[in-house]
N, CA, C and O atoms as CSV, one atom per row, in Angstrom:
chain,resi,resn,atom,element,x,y,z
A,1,UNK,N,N,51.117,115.651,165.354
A,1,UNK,CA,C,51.867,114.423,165.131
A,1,UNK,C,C,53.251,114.796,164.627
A,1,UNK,O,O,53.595,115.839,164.072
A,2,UNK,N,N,53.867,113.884,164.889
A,2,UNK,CA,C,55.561,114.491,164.882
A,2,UNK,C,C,56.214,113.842,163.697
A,2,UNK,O,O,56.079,112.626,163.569
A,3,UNK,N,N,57.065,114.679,162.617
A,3,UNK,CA,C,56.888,114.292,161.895
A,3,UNK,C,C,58.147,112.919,161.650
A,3,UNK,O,O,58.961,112.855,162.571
A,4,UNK,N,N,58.323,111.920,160.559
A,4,UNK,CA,C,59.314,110.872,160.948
A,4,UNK,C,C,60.577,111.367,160.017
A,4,UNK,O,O,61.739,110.974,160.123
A,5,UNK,N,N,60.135,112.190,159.213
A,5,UNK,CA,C,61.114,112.785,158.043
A,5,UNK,C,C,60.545,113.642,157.228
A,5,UNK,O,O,59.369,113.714,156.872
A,6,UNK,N,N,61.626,114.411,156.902
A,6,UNK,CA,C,61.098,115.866,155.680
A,6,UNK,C,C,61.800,115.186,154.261
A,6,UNK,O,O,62.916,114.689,154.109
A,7,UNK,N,N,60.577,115.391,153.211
A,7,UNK,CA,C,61.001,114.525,151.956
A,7,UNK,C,C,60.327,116.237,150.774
A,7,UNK,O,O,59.164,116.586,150.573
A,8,UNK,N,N,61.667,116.901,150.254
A,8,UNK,CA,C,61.254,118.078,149.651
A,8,UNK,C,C,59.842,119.154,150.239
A,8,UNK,O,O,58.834,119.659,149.742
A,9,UNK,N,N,60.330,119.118,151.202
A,9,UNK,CA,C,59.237,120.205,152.080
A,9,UNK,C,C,57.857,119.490,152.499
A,9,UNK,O,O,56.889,120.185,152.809
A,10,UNK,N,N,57.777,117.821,152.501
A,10,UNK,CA,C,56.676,117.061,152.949
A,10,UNK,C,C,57.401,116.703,154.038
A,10,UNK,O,O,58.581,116.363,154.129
A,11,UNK,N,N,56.311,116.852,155.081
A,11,UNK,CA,C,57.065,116.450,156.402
A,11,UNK,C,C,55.926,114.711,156.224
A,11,UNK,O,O,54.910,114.498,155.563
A,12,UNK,N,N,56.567,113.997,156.958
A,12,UNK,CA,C,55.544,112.861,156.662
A,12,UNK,C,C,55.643,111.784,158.572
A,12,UNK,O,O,56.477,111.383,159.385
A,13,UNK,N,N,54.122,111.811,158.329
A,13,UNK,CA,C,54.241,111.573,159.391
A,13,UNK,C,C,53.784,109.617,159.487
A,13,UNK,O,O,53.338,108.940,158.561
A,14,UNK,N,N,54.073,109.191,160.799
A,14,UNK,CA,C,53.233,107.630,160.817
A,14,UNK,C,C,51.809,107.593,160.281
A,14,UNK,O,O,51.632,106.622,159.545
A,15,UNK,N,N,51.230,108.017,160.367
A,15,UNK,CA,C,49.965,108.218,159.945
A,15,UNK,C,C,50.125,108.032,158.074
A,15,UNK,O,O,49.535,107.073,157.576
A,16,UNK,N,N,50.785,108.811,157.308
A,16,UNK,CA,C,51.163,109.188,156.449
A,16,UNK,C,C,52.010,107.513,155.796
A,16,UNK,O,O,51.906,107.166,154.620
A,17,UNK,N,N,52.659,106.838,156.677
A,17,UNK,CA,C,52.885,105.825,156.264
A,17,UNK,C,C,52.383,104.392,156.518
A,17,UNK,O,O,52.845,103.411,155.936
A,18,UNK,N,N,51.401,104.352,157.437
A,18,UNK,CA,C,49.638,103.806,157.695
A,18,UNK,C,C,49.467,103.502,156.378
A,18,UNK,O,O,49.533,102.416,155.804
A,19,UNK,N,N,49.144,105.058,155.803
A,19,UNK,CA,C,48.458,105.386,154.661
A,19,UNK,C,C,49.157,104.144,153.376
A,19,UNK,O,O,48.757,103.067,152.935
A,20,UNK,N,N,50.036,104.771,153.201
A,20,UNK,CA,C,51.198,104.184,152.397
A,20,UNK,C,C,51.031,102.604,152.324
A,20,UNK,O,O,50.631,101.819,151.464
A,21,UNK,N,N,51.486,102.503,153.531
A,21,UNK,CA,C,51.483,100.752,153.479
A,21,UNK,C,C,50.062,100.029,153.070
A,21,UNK,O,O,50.042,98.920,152.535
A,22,UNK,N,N,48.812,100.822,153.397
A,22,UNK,CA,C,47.626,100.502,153.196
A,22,UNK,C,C,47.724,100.584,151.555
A,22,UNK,O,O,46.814,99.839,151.192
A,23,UNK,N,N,48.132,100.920,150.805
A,23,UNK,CA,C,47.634,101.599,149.646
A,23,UNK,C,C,48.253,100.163,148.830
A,23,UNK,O,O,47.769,99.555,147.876
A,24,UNK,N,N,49.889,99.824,149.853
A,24,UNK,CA,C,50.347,98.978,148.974
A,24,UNK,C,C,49.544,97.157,149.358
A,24,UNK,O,O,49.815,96.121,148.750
A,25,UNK,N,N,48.828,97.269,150.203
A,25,UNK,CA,C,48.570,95.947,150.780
A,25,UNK,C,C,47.479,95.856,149.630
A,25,UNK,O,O,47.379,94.800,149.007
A,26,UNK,N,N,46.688,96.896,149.343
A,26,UNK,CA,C,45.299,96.667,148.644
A,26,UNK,C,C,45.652,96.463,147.338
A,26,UNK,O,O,45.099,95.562,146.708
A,27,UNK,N,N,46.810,97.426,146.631
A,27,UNK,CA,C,47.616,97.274,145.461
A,27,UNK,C,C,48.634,96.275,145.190
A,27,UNK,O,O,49.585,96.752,144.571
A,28,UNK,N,N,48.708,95.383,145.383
A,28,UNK,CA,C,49.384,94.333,145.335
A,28,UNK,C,C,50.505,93.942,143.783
A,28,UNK,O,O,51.703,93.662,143.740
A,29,UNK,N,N,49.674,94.058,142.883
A,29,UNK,CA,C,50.134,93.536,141.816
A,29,UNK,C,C,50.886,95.550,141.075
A,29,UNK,O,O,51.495,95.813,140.039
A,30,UNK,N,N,50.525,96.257,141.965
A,30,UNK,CA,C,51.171,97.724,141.295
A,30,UNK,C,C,52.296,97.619,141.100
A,30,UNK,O,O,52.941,96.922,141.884
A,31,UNK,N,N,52.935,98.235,140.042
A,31,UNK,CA,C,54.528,98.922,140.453
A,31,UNK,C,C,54.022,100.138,141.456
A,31,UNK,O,O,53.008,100.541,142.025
A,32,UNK,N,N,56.083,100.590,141.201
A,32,UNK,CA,C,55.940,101.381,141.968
A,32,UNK,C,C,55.509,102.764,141.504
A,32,UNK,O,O,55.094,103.730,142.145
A,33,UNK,N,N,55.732,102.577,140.178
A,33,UNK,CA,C,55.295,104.029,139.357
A,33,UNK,C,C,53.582,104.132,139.829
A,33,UNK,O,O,53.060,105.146,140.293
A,34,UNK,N,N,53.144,103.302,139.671
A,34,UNK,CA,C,51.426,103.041,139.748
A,34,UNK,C,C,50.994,103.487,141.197
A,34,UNK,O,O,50.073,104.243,141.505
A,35,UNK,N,N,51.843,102.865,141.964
A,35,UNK,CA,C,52.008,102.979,143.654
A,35,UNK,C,C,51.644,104.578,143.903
A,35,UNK,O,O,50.635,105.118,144.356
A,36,UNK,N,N,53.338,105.280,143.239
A,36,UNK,CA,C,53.385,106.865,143.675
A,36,UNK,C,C,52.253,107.683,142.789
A,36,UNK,O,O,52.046,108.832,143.180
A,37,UNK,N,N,51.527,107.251,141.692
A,37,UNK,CA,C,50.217,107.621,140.818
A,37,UNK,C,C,49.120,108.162,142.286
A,37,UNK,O,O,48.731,109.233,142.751
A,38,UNK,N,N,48.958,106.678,142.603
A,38,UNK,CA,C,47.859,106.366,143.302
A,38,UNK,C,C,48.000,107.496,144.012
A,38,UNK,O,O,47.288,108.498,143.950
A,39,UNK,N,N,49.346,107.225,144.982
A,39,UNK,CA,C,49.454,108.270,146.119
A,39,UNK,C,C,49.249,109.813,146.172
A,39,UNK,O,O,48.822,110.500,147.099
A,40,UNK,N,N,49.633,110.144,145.032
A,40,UNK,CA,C,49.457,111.478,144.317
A,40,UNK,C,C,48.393,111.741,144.368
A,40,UNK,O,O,48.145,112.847,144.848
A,41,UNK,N,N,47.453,111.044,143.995
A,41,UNK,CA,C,46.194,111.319,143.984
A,41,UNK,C,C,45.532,111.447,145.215
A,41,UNK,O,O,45.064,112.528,145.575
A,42,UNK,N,N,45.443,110.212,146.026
A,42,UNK,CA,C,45.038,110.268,147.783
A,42,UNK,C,C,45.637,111.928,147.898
A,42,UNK,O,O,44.904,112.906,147.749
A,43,UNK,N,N,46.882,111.989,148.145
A,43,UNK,CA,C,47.243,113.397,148.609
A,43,UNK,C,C,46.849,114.358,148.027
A,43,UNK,O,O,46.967,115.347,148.751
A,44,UNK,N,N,46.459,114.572,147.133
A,44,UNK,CA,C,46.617,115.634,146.152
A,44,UNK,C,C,47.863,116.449,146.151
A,44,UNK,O,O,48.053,117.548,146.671
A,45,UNK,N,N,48.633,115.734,145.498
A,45,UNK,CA,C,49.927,115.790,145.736
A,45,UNK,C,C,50.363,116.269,144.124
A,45,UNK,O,O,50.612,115.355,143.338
A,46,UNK,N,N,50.457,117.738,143.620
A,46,UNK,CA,C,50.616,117.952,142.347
A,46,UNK,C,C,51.697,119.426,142.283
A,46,UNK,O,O,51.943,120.156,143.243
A,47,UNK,N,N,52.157,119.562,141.037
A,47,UNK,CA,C,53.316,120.498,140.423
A,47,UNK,C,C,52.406,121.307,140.261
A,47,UNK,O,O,51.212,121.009,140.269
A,48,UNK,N,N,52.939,122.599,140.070
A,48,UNK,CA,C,52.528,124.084,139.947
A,48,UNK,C,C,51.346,123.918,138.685
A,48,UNK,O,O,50.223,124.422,138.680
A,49,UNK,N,N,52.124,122.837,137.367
A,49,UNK,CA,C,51.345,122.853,136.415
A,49,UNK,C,C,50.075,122.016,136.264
A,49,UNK,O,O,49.252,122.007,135.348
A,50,UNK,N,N,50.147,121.106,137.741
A,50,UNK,CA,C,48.572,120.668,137.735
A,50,UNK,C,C,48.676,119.173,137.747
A,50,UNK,O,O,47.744,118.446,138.090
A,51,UNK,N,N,50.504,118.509,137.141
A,51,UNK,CA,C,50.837,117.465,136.516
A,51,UNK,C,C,50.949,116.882,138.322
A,51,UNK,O,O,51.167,117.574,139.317
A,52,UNK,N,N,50.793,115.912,138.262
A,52,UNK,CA,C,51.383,114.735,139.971
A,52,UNK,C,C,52.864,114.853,139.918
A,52,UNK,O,O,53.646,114.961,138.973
A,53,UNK,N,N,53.018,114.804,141.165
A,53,UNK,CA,C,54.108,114.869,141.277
A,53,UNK,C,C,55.082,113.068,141.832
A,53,UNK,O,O,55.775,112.658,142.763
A,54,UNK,N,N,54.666,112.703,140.896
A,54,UNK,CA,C,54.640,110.911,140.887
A,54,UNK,C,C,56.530,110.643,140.989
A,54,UNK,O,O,56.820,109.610,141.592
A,55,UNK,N,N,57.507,111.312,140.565
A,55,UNK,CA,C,58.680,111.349,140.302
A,55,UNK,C,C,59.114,111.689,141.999
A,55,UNK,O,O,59.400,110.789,142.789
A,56,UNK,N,N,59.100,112.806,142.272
A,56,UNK,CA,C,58.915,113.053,143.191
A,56,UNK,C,C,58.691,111.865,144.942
A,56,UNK,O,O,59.408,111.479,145.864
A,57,UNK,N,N,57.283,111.737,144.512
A,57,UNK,CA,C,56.250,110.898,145.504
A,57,UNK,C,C,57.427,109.517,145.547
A,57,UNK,O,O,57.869,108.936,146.538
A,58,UNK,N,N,57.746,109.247,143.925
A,58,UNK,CA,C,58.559,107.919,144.311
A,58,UNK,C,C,59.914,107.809,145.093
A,58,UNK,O,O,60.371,106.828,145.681
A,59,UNK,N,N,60.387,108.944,144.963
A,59,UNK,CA,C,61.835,109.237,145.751
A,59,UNK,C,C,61.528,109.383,147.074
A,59,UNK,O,O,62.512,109.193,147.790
A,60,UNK,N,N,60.301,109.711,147.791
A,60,UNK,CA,C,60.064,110.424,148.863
A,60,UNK,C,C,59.147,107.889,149.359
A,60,UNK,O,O,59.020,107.270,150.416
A,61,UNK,N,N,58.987,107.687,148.556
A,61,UNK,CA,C,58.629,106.304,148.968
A,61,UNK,C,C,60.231,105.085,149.019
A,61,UNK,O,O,60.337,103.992,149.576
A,62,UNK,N,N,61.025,105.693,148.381
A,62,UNK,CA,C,62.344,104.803,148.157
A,62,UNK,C,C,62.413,105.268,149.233
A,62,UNK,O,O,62.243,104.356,150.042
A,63,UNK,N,N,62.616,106.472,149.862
A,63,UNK,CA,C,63.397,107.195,151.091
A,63,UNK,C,C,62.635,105.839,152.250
A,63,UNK,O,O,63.298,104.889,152.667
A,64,UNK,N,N,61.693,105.987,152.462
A,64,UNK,CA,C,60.911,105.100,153.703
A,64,UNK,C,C,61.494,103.901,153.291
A,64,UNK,O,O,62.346,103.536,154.101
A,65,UNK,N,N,61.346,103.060,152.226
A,65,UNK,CA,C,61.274,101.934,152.005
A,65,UNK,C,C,63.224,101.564,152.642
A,65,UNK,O,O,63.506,100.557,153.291
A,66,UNK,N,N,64.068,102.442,152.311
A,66,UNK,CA,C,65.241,102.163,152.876
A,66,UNK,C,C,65.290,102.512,154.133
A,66,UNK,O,O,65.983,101.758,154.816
A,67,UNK,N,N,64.849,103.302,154.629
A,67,UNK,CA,C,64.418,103.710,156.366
A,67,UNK,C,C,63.735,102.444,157.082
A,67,UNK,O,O,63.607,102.158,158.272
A,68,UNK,N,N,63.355,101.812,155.929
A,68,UNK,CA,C,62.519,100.805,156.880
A,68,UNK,C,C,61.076,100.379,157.213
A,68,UNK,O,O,60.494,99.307,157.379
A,69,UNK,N,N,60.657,102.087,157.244
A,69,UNK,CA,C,59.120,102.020,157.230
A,69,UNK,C,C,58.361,101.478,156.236
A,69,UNK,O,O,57.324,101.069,156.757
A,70,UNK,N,N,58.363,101.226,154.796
A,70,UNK,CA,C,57.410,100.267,154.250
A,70,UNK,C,C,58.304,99.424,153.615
A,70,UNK,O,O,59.527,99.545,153.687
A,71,UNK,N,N,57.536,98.321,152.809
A,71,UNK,CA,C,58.305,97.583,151.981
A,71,UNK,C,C,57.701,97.453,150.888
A,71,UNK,O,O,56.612,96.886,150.797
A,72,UNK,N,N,58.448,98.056,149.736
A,72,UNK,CA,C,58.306,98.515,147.950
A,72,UNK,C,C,58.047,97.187,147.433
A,72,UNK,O,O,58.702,96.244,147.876
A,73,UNK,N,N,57.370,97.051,146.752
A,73,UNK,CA,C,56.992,96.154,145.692
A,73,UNK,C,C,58.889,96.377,144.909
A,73,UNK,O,O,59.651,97.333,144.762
A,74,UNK,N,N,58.946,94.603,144.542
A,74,UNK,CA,C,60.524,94.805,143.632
A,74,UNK,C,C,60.604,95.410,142.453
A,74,UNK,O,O,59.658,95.243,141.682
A,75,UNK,N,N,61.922,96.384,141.965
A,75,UNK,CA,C,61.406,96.784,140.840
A,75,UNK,C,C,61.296,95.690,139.483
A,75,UNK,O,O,61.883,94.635,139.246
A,76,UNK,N,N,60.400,96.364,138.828
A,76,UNK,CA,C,60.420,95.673,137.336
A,76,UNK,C,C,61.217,95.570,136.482
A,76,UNK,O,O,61.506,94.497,135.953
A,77,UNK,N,N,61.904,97.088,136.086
A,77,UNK,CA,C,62.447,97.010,135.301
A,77,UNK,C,C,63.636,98.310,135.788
A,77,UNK,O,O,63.460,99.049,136.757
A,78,UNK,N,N,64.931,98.359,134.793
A,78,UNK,CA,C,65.427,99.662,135.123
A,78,UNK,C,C,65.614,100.072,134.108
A,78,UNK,O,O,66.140,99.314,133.293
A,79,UNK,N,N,65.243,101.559,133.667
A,79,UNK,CA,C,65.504,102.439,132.738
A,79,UNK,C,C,66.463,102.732,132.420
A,79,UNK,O,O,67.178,103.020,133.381
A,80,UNK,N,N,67.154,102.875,131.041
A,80,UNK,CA,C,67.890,103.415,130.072
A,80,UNK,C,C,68.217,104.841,130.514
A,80,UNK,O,O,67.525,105.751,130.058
A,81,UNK,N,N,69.300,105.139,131.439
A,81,UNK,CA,C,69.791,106.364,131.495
A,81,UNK,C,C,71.133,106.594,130.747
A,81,UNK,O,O,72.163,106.067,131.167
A,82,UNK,N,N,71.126,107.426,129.573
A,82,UNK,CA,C,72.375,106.773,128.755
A,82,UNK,C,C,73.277,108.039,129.395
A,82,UNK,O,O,74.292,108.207,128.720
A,83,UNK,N,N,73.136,109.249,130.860
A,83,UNK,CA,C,73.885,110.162,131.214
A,83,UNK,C,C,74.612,109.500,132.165
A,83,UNK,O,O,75.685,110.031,132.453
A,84,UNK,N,N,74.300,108.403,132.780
A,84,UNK,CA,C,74.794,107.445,133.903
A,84,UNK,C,C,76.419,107.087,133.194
A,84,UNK,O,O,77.406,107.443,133.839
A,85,UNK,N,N,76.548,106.588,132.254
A,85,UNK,CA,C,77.803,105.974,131.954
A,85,UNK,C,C,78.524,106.899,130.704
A,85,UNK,O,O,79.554,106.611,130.094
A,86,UNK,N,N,77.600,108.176,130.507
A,86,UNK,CA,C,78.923,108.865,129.770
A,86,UNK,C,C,80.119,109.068,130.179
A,86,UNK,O,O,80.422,108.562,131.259
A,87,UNK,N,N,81.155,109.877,129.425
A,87,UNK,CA,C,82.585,109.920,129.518
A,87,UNK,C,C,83.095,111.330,129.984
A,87,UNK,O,O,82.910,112.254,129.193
A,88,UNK,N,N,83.456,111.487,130.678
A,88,UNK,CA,C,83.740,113.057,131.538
A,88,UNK,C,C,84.380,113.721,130.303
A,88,UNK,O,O,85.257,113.013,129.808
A,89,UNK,N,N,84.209,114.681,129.791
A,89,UNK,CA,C,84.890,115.712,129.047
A,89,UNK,C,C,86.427,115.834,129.873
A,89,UNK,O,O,86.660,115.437,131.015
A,90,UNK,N,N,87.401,116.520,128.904
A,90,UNK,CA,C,88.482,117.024,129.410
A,90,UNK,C,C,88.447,117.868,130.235
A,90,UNK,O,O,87.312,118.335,130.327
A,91,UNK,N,N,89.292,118.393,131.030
A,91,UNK,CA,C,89.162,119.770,131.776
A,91,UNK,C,C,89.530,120.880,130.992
A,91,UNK,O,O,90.551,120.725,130.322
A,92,UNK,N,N,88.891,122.071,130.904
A,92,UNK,CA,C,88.891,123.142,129.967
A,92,UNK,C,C,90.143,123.757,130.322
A,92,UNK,O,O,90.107,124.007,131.527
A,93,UNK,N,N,91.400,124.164,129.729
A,93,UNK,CA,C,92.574,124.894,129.861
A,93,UNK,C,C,91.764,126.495,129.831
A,93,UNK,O,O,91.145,127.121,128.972
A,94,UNK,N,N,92.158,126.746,131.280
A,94,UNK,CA,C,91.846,128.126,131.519
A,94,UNK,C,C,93.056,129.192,131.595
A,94,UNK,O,O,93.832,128.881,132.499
A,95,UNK,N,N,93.354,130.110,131.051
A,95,UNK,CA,C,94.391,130.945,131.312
A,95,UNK,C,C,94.049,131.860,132.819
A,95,UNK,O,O,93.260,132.779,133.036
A,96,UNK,N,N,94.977,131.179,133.655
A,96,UNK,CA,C,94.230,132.409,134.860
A,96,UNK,C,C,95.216,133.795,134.822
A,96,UNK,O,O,95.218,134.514,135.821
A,97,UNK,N,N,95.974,134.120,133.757
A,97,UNK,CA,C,96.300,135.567,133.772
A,97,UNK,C,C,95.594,136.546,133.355
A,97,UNK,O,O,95.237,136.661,132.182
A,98,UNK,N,N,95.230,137.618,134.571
A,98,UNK,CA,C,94.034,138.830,134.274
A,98,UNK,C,C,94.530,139.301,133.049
A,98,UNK,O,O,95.673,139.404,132.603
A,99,UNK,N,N,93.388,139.570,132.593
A,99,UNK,CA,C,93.665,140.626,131.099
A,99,UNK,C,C,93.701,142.016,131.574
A,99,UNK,O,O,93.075,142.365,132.575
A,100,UNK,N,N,94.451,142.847,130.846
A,100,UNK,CA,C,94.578,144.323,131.832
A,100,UNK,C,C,94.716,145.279,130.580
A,100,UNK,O,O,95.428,144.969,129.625
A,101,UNK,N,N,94.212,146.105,130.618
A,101,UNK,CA,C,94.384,147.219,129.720
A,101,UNK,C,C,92.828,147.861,129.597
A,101,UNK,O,O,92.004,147.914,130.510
A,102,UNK,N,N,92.650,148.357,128.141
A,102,UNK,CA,C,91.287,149.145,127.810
A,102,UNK,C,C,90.688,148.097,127.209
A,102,UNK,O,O,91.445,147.209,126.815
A,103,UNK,N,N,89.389,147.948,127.013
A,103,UNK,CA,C,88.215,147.238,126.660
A,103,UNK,C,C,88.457,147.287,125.315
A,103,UNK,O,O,88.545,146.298,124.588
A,104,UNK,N,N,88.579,148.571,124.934
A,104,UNK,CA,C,88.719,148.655,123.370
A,104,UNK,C,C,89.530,147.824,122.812
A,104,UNK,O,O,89.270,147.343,121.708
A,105,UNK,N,N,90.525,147.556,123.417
A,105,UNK,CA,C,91.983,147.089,122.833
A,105,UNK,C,C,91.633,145.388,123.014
A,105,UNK,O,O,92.593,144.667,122.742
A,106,UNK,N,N,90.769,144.906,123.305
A,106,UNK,CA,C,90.439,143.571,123.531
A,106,UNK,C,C,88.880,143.210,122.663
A,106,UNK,O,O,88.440,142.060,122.649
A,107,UNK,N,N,88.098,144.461,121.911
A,107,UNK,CA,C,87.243,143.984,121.665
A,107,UNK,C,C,87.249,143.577,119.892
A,107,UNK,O,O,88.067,144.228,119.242
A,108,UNK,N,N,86.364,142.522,119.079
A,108,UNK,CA,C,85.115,142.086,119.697
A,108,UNK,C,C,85.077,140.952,120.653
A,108,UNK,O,O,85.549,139.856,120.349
A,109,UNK,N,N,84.515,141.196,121.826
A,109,UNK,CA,C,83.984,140.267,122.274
A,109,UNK,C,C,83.006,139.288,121.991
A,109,UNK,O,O,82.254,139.829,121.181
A,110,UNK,N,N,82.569,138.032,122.237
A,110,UNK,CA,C,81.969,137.181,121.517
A,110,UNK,C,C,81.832,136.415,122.924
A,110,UNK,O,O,82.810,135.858,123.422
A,111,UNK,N,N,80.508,136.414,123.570
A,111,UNK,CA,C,79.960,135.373,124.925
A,111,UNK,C,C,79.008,134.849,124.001
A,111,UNK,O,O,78.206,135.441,123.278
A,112,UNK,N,N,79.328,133.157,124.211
A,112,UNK,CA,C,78.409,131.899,123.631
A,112,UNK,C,C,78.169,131.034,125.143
A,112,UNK,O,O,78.898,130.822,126.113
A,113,UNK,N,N,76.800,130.677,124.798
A,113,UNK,CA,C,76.263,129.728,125.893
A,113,UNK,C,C,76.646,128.513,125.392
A,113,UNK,O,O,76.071,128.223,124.342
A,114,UNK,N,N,77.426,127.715,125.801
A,114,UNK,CA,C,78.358,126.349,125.194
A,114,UNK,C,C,77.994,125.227,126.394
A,114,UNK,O,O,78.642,124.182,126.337
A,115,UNK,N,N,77.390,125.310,127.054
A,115,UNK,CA,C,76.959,124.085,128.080
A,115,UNK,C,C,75.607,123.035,127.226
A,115,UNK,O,O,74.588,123.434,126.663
A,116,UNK,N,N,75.972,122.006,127.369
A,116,UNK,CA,C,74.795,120.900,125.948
A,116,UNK,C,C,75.401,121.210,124.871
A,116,UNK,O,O,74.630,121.428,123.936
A,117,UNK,N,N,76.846,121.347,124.565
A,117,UNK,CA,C,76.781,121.850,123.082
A,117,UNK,C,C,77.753,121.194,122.851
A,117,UNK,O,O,78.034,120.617,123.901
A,118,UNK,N,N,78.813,120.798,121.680
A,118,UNK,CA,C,80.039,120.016,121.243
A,118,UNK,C,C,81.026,121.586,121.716
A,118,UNK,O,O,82.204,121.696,121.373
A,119,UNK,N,N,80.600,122.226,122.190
A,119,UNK,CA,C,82.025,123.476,122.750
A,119,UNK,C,C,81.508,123.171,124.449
A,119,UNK,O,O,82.085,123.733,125.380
């Protein structure tokens, strides 16, 4: 069977969204979190650590649902992403003139991991 789209290395086929739409006709009153649960499970659809891959499953069900092939229950609610509307940092003043000479004459050096950090 041929597949209708590749969703993170799931190829998914009609059959596959049969499935899908069946799951949501019988589930009626689900979200969609509950929806991609379910599905996880039918598939055995899980992370290295054993956990579902429900995060996942739901991005790979938005994908169809805007393609066309099923139709999502509306969402409920939308989550609090407080990285959505932060404020871009400045741009870091970089000196792009090579440093040239002996190592010695430039050291101590001091490398800090400053990414998540107030630097």
């Amino acid at each position: 069977m041929e597949a209708l789209l590749t969703y993170r290395g799931k190829d998914v086929t009609s059959e596959d969204v049969a499935l899908i739409r069946q799951l949501i006709v019988q589930n009626p009153a689900d979200s969609r979190r509950v929806l991609s649960q379910r599905l996880c499970q039918v598939w055995n659809w899980r992370q290295a650590n054993g956990a579902l891959r429900d995060m996942v499953c739901r991005g790979l069900m938005l994908r169809l649902h805007r393609a066309g092939y099923i139709e999502l229950p509306a969402k409920r609610q939308n989550s609090h992403n407080p990285l959505v509307h932060r404020e871009k940092p400045a741009p870091a003043a970089i000196d792009p003139d090579p440093l040239e000479g002996l190592l010695s004459s430039i050291l101590p050096l001091e490398i800090r991991h400053v990414r998540r950090s107030p630097l």
